[in-house]
Wavefront OBJ file of the C-alpha trace (Angstrom):
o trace
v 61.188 143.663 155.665
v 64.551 142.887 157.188
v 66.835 145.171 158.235
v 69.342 144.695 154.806
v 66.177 144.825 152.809
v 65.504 148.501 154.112
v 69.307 149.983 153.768
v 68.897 148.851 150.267
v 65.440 150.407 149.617
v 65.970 153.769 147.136
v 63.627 157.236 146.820
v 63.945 159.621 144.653
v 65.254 162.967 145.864
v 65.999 165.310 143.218
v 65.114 165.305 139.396
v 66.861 165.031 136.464
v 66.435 168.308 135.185
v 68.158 169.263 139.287
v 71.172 166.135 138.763
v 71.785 168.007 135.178
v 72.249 171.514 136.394
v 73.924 170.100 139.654
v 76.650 168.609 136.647
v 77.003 171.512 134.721
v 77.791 173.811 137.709
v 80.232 171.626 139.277
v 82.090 170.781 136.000
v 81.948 174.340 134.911
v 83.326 175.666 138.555
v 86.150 173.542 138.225
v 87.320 174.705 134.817
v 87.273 178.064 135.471
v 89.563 177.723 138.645
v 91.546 175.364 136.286
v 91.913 177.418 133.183
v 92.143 180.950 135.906
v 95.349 179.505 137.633
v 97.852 180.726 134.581
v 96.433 183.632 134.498
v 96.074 184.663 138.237
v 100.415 183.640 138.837
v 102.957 182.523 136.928
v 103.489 179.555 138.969
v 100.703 177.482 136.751
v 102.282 178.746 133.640
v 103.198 174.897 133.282
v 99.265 174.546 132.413
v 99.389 177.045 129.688
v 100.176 174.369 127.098
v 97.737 172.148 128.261
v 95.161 174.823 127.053
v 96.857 176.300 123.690
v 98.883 178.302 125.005
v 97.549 182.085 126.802
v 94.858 182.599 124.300
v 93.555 179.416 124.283
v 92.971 179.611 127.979
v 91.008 182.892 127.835
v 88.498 181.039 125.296
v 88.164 178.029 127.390
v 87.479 180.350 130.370
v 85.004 182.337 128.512
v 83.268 179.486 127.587
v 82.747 177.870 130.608
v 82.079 180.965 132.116
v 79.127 180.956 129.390
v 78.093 177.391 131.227
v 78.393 178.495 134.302
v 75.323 180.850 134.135
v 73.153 177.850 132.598
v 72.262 175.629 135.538
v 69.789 177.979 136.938
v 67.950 177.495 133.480
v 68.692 174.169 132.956
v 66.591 173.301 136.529
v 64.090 175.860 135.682
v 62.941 174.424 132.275
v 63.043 170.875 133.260
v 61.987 171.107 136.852
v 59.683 174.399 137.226
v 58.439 172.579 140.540
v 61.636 171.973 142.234
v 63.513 175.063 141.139
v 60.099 177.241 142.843
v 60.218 174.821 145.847
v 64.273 175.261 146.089
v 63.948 179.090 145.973
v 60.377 178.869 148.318
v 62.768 176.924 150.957
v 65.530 179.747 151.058
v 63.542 182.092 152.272
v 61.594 180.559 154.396
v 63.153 180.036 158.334
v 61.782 178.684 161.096
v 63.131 177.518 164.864
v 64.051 174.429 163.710
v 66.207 175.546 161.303
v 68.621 177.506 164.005
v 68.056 174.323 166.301
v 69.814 172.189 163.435
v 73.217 174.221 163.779
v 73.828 173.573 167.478
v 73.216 169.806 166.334
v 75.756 170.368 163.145
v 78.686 172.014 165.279
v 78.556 168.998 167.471
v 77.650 166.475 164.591
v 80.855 168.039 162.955
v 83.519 167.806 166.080
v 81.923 164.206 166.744
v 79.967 164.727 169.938
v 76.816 163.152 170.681
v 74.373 164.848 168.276
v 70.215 164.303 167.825
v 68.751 164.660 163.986
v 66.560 167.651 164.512
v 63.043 167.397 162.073
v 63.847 168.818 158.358
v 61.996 169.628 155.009
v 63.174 169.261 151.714
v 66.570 171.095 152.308
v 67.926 171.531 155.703
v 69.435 174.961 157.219
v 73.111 173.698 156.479
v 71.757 172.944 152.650
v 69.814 177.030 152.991
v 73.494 178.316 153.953
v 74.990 176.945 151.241
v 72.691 178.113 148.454
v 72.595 181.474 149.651
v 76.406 181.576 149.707
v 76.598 179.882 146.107
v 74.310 182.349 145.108
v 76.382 185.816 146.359
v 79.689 184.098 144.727
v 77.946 183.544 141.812
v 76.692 187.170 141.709
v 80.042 188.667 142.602
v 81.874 186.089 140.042
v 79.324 186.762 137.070
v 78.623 190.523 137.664
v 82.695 191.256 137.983
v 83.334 188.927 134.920
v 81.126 191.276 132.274
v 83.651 194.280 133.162
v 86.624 192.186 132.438
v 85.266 190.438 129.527
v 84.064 193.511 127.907
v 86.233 196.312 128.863
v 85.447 199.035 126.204
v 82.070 199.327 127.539
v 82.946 199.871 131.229
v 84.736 202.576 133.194
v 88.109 201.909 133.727
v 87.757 201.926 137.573
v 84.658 199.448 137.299
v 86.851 197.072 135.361
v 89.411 197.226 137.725
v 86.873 196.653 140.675
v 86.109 193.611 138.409
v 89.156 192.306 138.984
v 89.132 192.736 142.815
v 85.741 191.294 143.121
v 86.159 188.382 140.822
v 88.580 187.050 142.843
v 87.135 187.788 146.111
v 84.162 185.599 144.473
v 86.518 182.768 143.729
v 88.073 182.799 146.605
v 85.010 182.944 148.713
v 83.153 180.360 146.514
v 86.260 178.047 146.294
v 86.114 178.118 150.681
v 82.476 177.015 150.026
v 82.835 174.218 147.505
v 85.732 172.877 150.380
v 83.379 172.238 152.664
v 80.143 171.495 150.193
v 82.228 168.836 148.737
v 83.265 167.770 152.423
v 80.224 167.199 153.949
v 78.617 165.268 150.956
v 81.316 163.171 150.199
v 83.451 162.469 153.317
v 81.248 163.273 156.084
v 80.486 159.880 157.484
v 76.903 160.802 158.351
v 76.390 162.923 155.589
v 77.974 161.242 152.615
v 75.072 158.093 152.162
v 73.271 161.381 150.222
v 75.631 161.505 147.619
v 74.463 159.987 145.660
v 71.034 162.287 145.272
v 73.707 164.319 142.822
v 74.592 161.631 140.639
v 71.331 159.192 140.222
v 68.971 161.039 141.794
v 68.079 158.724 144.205
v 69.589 158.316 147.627
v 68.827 155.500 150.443
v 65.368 155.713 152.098
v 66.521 155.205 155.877
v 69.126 158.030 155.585
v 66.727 160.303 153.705
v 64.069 159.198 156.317
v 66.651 160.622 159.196
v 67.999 163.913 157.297
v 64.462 165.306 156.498
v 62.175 163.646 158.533
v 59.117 166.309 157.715
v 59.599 165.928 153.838
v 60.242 161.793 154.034
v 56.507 161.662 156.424
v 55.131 164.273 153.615
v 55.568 161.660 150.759
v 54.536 158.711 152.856
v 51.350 160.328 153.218
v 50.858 160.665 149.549
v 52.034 157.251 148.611
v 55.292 157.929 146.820
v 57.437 156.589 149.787
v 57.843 153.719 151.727
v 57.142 153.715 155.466
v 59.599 152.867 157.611
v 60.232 152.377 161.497
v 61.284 155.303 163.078
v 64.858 155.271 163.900
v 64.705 157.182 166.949
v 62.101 155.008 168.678
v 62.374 151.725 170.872
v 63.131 148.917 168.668
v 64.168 151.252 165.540
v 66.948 150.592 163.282
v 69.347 152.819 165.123
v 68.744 152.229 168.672
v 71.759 153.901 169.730
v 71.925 157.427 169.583
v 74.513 158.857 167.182
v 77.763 159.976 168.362
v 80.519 161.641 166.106
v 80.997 162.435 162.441
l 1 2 3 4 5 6 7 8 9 10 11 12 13 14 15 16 17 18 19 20 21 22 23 24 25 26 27 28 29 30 31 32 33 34 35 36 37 38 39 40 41 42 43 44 45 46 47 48 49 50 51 52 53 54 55 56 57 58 59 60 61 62 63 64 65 66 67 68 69 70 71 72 73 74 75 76 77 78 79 80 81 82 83 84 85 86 87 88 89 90 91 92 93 94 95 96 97 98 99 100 101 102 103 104 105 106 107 108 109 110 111 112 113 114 115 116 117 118 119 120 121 122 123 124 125 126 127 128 129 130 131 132 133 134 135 136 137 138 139 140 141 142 143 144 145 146 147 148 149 150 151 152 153 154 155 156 157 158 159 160 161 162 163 164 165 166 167 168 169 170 171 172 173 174 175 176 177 178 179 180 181 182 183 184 185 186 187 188 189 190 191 192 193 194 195 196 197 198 199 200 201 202 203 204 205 206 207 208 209 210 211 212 213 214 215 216 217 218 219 220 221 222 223 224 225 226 227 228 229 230 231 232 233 234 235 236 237 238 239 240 241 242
């Protein structure tokens, strides 16, 4: 197999029941930071026409604020397997996984990096979740107060407030660089498209998760490829920058 015949060679990452919810979370993230901005200052009043005026922005943010909370079941009733493996992942930390920072911090200021040896999600992908999941905690838990006020304390409500946009603000910070590192990350950004298809290229998922692409060899769903890291590989320069 030639070396262009390999780049172009596809496996299957994540489901469809995982692209779906993946979908649904992004598009409902963004318009509830879209239709919050008129509400949070008067400097996006502008937008308030674009959504029926005040009211119509409060039921647009309710409603995606309804989607918002449906990924996680969206994932689990289509892909049981990969939602138990996801969660089985989070909590589970080895050496590796705090070797694979001090790779990432120089990875990310473009020093001379090596891939360290990953499972299904690496530590950077563990972070992430775990943040996503407190923001969506703090964002969904404050959001009941504010929605329904006349069955809260009046100081809870108001904490609602404080917290909601602490969650925002926090989870916005996190989207930044989530969106960052698999879109415009040059090493990073082949993956992408895992989020939209499913399926991302087999040397680059080969490199990021070298434990989990040697896993499905063994059972026959992947290809087997050279190891990039080894005399005559694909890559046999080591990797320097981002």
């Amino acid at each position: 197999m030639s070396k262009q015949q390999k780049s172009a060679v596809k496996v299957r990452r994540f489901s469809k029941g995982f692209v779906w919810a993946h979908a649904v979370n992004g598009i409902s993230f963004l318009a509830l930071y879209l239709t919050a901005l008129p509400m949070y200052t008067e400097f996006f009043d502008w937008l308030y026409p674009v959504y029926g005026g005040p009211a119509g922005a409060r039921l647009l943010h309710r409603i995606f604020a309804v989607t918002f909370i449906l990924p996680t079941f969206i994932w689990m009733i289509f892909d049981l397997k990969g939602f138990k493996l996801w969660i089985k992942e989070l909590v589970t930390w080895e050496k590796r996984d705090l070797e694979f920072f001090t790779e990432f911090v120089k990875d990310l200021f473009g020093l001379r990096f090596k891939h360290i040896r990953q499972s299904f999600f690496n530590a950077g992908e563990k972070i992430n979740s775990i943040l996503q999941i407190f923001c969506a905690i703090l964002i969904i838990g404050s959001g009941f107060p504010m929605w329904f006020p006349e069955f809260f304390p009046r100081a809870v409500v108001q904490w609602g407030y404080f917290f909601h946009n602490v969650g925002f603000g926090l989870a916005i910070a996190v989207v930044v660089g989530h969106v960052y590192l698999s879109v415009i990350h040059k090493n990073s950004r082949s993956g992408f498209t895992g989020v939209i298809t499913g399926e991302v290229p087999a040397w680059w998922a080969k490199e990021h998760y070298a434990d989990w692409y040697d896993e499905e060899v063994k059972k026959g769903n992947f290809p087997k490829l050279d190891d990039p890291h080894k005399p005559g590989g694909p890559n046999k320069k080591k990797k320097k920058g981002a």
